[in-house]
Each structure stands twice: as C-alpha cells, then as structure tokens.
C-alpha positions as CSV (number, residue, x, y, z in Angstrom):
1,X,-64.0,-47.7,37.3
2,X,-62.1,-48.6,40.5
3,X,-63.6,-50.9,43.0
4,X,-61.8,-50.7,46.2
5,X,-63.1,-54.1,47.7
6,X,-63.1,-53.3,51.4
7,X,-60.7,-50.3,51.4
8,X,-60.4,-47.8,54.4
9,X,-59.7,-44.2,53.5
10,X,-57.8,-42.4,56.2
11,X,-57.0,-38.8,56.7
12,X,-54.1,-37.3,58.6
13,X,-54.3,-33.9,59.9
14,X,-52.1,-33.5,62.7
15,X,-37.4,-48.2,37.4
16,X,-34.7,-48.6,33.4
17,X,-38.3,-50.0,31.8
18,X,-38.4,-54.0,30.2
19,X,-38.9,-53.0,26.8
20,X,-41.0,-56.0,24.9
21,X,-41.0,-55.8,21.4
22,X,-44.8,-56.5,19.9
23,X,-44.7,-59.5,17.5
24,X,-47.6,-62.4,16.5
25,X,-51.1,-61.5,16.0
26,X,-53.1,-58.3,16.5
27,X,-54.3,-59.2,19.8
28,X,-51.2,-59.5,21.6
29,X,-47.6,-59.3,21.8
30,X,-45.0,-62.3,23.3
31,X,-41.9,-61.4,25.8
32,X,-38.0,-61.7,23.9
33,X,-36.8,-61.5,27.4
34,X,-36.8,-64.0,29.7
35,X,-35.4,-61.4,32.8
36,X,-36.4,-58.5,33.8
37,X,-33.9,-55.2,34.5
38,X,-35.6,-53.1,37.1
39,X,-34.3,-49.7,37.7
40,X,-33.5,-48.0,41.3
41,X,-32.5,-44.7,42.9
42,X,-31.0,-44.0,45.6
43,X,-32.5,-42.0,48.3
44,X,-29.8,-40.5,50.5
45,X,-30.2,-38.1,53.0
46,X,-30.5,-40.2,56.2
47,X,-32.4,-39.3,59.2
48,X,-34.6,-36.4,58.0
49,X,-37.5,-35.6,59.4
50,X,-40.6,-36.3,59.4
51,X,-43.1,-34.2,57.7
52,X,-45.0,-32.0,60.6
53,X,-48.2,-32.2,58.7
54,X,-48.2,-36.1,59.2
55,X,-45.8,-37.8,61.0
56,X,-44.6,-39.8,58.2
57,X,-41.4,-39.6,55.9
58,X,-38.4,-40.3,58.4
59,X,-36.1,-43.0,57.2
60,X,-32.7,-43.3,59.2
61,X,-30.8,-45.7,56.5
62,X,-29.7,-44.4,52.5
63,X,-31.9,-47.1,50.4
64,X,-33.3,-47.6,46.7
65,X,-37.0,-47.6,45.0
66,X,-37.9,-48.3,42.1
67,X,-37.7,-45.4,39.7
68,X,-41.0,-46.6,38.2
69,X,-43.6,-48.9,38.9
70,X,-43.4,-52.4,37.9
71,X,-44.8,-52.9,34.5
72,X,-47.1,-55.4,32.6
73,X,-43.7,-56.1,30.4
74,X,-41.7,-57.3,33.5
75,X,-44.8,-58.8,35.2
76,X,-45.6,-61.1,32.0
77,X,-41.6,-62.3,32.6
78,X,-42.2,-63.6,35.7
79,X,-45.6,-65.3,34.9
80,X,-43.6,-67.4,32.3
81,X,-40.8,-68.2,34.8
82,X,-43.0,-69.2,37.3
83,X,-46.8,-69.3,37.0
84,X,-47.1,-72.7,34.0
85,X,-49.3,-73.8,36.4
86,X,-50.0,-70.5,38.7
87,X,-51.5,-72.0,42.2
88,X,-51.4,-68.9,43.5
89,X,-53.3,-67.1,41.3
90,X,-50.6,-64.4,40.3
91,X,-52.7,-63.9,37.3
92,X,-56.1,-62.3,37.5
93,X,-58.5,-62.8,34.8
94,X,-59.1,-59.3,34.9
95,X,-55.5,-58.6,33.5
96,X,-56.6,-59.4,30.1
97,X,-60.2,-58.7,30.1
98,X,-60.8,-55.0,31.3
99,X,-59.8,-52.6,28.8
100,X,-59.0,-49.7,30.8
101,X,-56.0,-51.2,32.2
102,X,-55.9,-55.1,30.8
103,X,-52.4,-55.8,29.2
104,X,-51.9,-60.0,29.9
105,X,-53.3,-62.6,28.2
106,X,-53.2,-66.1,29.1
107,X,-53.2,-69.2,27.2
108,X,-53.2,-73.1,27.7
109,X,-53.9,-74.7,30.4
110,X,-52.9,-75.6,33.8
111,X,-49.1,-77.2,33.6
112,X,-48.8,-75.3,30.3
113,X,-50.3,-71.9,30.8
114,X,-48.1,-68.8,28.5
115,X,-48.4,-65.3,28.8
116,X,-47.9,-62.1,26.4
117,X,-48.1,-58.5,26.5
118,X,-51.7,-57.3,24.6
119,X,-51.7,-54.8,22.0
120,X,-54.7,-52.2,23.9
121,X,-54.5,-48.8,22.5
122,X,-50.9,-49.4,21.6
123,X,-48.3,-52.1,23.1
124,X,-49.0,-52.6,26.9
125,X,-45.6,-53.8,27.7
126,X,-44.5,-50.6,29.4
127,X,-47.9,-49.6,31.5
128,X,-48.3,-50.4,35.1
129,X,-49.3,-53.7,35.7
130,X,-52.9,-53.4,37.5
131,X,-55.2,-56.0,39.3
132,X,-52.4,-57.4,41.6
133,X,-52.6,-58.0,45.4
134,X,-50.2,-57.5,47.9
135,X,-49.7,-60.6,48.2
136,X,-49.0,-61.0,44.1
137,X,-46.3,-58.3,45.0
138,X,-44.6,-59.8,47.6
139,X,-44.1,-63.1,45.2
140,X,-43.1,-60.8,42.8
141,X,-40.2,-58.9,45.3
142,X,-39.4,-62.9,46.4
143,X,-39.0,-64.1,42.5
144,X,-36.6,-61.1,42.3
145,X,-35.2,-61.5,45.5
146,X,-34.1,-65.0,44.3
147,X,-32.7,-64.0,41.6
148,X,-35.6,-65.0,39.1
149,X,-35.7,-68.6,38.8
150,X,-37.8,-70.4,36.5
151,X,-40.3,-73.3,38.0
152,X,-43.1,-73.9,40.3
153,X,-44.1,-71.5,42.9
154,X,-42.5,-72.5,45.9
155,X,-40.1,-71.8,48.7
156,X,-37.1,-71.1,46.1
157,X,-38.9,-69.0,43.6
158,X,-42.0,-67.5,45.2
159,X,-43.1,-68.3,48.5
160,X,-39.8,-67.7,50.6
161,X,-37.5,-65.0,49.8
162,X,-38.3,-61.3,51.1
163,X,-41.5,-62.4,52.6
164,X,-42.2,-66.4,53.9
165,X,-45.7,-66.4,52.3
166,X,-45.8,-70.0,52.4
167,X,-48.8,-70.5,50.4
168,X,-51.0,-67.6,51.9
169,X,-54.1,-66.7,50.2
170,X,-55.8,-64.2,52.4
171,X,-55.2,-63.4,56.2
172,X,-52.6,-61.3,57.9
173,X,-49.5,-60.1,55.6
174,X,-46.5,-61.6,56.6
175,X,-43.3,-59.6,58.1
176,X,-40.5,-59.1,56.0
177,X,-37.3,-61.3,56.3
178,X,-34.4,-59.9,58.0
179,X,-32.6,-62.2,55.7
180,X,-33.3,-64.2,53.0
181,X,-32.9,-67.7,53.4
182,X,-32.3,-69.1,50.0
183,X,-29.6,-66.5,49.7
184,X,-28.2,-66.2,53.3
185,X,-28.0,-62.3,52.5
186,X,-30.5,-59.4,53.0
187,X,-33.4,-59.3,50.4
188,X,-32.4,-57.4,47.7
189,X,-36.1,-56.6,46.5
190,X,-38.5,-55.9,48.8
191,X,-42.2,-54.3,49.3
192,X,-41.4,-50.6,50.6
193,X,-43.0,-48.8,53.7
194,X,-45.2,-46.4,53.6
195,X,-42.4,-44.1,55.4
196,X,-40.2,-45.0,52.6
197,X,-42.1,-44.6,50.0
198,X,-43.7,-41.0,51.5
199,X,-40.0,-39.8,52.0
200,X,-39.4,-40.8,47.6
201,X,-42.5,-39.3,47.0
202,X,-42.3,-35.9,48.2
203,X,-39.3,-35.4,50.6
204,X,-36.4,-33.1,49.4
205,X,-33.3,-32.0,51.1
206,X,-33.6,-28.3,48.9
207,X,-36.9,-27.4,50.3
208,X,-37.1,-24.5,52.8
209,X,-33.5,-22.9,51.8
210,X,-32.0,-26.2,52.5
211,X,-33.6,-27.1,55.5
212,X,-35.5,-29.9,53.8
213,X,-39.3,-30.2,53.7
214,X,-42.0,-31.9,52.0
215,X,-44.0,-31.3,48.8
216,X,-47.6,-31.6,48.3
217,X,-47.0,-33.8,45.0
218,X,-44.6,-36.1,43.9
219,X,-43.4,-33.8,41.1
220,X,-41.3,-31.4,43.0
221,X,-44.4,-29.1,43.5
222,X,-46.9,-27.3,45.6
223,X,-49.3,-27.1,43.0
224,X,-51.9,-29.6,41.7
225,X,-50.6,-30.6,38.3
226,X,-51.5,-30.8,35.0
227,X,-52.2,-33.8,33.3
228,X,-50.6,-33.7,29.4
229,X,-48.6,-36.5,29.0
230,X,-45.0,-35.5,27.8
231,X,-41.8,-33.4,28.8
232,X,-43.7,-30.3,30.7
233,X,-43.0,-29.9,34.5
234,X,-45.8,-31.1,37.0
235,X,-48.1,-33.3,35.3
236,X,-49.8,-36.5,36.2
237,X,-52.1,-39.5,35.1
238,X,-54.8,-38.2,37.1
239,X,-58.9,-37.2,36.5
240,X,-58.5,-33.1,36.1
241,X,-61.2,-30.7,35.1
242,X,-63.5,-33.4,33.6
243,X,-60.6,-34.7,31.3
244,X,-58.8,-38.0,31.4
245,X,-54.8,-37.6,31.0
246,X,-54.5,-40.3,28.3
247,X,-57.5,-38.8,25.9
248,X,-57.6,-35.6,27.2
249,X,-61.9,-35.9,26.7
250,X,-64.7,-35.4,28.7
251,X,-65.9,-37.6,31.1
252,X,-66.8,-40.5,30.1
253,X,-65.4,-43.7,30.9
254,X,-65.8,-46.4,27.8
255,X,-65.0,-49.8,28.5
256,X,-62.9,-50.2,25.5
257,X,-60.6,-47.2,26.3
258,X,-56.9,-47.8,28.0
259,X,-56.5,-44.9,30.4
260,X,-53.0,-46.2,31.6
261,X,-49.8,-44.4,30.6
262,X,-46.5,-45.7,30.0
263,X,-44.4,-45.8,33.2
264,X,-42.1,-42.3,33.2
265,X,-44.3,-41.3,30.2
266,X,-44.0,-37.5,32.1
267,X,-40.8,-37.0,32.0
268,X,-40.4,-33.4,33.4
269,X,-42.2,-34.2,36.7
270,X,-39.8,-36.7,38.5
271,X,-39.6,-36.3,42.3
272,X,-36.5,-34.9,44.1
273,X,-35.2,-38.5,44.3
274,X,-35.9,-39.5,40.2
275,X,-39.0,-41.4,41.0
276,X,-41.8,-40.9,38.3
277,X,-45.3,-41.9,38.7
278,X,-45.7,-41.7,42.6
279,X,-48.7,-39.4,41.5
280,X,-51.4,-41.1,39.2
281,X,-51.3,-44.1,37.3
282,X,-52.0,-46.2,39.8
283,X,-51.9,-46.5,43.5
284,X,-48.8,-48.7,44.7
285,X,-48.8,-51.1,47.5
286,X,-46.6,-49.8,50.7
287,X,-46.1,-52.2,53.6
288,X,-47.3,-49.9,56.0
289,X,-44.8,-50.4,58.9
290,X,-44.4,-53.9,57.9
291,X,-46.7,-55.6,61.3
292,X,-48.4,-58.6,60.6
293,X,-51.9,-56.8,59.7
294,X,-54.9,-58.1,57.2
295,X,-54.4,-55.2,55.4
296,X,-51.3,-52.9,53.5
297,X,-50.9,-49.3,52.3
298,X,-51.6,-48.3,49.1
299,X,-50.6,-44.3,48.4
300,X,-50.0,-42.1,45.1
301,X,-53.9,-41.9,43.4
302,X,-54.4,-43.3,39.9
303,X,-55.9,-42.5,36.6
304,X,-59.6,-41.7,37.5
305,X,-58.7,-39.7,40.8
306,X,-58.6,-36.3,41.9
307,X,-55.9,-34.1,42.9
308,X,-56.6,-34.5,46.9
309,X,-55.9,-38.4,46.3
310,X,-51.9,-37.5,45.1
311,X,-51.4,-35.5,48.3
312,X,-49.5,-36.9,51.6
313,X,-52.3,-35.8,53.3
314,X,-54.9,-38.9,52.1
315,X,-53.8,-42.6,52.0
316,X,-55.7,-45.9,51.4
317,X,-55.7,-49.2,53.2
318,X,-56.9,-52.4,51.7
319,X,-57.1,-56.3,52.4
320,X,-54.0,-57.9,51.2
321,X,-56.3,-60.1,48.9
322,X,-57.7,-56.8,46.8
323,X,-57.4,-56.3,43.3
324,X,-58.7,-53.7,40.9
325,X,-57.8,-51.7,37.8
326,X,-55.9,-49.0,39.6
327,X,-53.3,-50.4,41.8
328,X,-49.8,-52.1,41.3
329,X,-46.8,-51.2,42.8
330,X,-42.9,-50.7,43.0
331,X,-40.0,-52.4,45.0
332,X,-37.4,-50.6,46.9
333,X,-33.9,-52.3,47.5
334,X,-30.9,-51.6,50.2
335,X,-28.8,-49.1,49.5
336,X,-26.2,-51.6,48.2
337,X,-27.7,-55.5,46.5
338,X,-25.7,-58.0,47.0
C-alpha cells in the first residue's frame, strides 16, 4: 500500500514509450538501448483561463509534456549512464523489492553497479517507474537536459542542468534554471508546474461550445471512469468498486501482485492535449510554482485510489525526499527544444 511519508492533502473549493526487449534469466530483463526517446505534446492555446473552481490551469506560453509518464524502461537507461556508483541514491531498494510496483534490479557493487528491467507479472519496461523523489526527477530532467551523458553524477550529467541540485539530499527544492549552463540554452526537459500540468490534465479549448473549460478527469470527461484496461473511452488505473484495474478482483492487496499498467495502456481515454495516464497509475511530481519550498506537488491519484483523488479538486504535497510505490512523474519541455 502507499505510504505517503509526511504528505499534506489539500482541498480547494473556491511520452513515444522506450521499448526494452526482455532477454537473460527469468528474473529480469537487460536494456538494448543505451538512450532513451521521450515523447511530447504540445499544449497550445495560450493564455486561457483559469479554472473557477480552483484557481489553477492558466499558462500564458504554448509548451510540451510528456505524453506519458516516465517509465522503469527509460529510468533503467539512465541508471546505467550515470548511477555505476549512484551517490545520490537515484535507486531505491524498493525498486526491485516490492512487488506491486518493483521493476529494477541492481547488481554489483559500488563503482560497478548494473541495472535491468524485471520480468513482474510480465516485462516491466514500460510501467511507471515508482519510488522516486523529487529530487530523483529533477536529476532525471538534468541528465535529459544535457543531453544524456554517461559518467558520474555531477554538474555535467546530474546535478546542474534544469535544476542546480548540487548534491542536495533533503531541504528546500531548488528553482529551476532560466538557462542551462552546460548548454548556454533553455532546459529542454524540465519538472512541470502544477499549473502546467492541471491545464494537460483537464483543460480543453472545446469545452462550453468553445469557450474552453475544465473536465473533472483527465480523460475528456465529467464522469468517474471505468477502470478496464484497453481501447474503451474513460478508463483509469484506479481502486473502483472494490476491484483493482490490473486484476479486476476483489480487494485484496497481495504482496506478490503488480498493480501497475503499462504507460498509455488505455488508449481511448487521452486528455484533450494526448496525455494518457494523468489519472491513476501513479501520482506525478509537479513543481508547484517552482519557489524554493521543502516540499513539491504531486497530482493525478494512482492505482489503489479513489475516484475523488483523479479530480482537480484534491492535490497532494510531499517532502522532496519521499518515495513510495505510487508516485513518478513526467517532464514537460518548451514549446520548441533546442
């Protein structure tokens, strides 16, 4: 189950896929890629507003998001590239050890550690990745942002870029870079905020005979969805009527069981914008409105949550330190990378 380690739960009233190809033993499967393609859409529509019921969703500039979440495919990439000797912890034990949503293993040792994709219930590779921190996805958007070098983590791979971590662990998250300085241009990867990510979610420029408006899901809907994995409209990895999405049993949680589903694995129920997955899965990091705070956003509800956890009108906060098995997260992008 889900342990929010110090989360605050407020309520306001007022990506084309790495595919990794399973190979070697039973347990596990290694990456033939050594880069990772991550897939955008655009989200136009400039200077709409913001939804009444929240206050949140207005974004002045065209930019890109992730059309899916980043998966435990393109998260073993960058372990290999730059985690050999991982001293910042980009990979959690966990990743490979709880079943519901484990998909890494690691082995070696420190200077010589290697990662693959596990075979749980099925190849991994394409599933959210799941017990990553904030600060795990800000190296991530920096490794990206850099074009994905291979080495240690430092200022050119992992701890400058988008976000000048600089060996952070804990405390305040960092402000984004107005430019990159290992490129000299605007970070091309980056985490997005919460208005951002709201607007991808459930913003369309159709709604209200044109007018624009918001939806209560991020399936183009007003209506709770379903949860049957496949090509039917509205439908989500979420908890509904007693039955998980992926086994569609009652409920009981066994430890053994994967309950992740492949990223864009409901492909009917895309948002306005083409995102999948912005309801249930897992809950994705959003940077808030970027100040330098102990804590980020995290929005969208995950496998073993109810419906009221996908709407607008509910959002988490956690330390930027957190982990569990039901939060990862997508990038967003300018509207043009350089």
């Amino acid at each position: 189950m889900i342990k929010k380690s110090g989360a605050c739960i407020a309520a306001i009233f007022a990506t084309a896929v790495l595919s990794l190809s399973a190979c070697g033993g039973s347990s596990s499967s290694s990456s033939n890629s050594s880069t990772v393609t991550y897939s955008l859409v655009s989200v136009d529509n400039p200077g709409n507003a913001s939804d009444p019921a929240t206050d949140f969703g207005s974004v002045a500039y065209t930019y890109q998001i992730g059309k899916y979440d980043v998966t435990i495919g393109q998260y073993t990439v960058f372990l290999n590239a730059v985690a050999k000797t991982d001293t910042y912890e980009l990979y959690n034990p966990n990743m490979g050890t709880d079943l519901n949503s484990a998909g890494i293993t690691r082995t070696g040792s420190p200077g010589n550690y290697s990662y693959n994709v596990m075979i749980n219930s099925g190849s991994s590779a394409n599933r959210p990745i799941t017990y990553v921190t904030w600060l795990d996805a800000a190296r991530f958007a920096n490794w990206m942002a850099n074009g994905q070098p291979t080495g240690a983590q430092n200022s050119t791979t992992t701890e400058n870029g988008a976000y000048n971590l600089n060996g952070a662990m804990d405390g305040n998250a960092v402000v984004k870079n107005s430019i990159n300085p290992n490129t000299g241009k605007v970070p091309s990867y980056y985490i997005p905020t919460y208005n951002e990510w709201y607007k991808a979610a459930f913003y369309s420029p159709q709604k209200n005979n044109g007018a624009g408006g918001y939806y209560m899901y991020a399936t183009e809907s007003d209506t709770a969805p379903g949860n049957t994995i496949g090509s039917a409209p509205n439908q989500a990895n979420y908890f509904l009527s007693t039955l998980f999405s992926v086994t569609q049993s009652p409920d009981y949680l066994y430890a053994a069981q994967n309950y992740l589903t492949d990223v864009g694995a409901f492909s009917g129920s895309a948002s306005y914008y083409g995102t999948f997955d912005q309801d249930g899965n897992v809950y994705q990091w959003n940077d808030l409105d970027g100040a330098p705070v102990p804590y980020r956003g995290l929005a969208g509800g995950y496998w073993f949550s109810a419906s009221s956890t996908l709407q607008p009108l509910t959002y988490n906060t956690n330390a930027i330190n957190a982990t569990d098995n039901g939060t990862g997260f997508r990038l967003a992008a300018p509207a043009a990378i350089n």
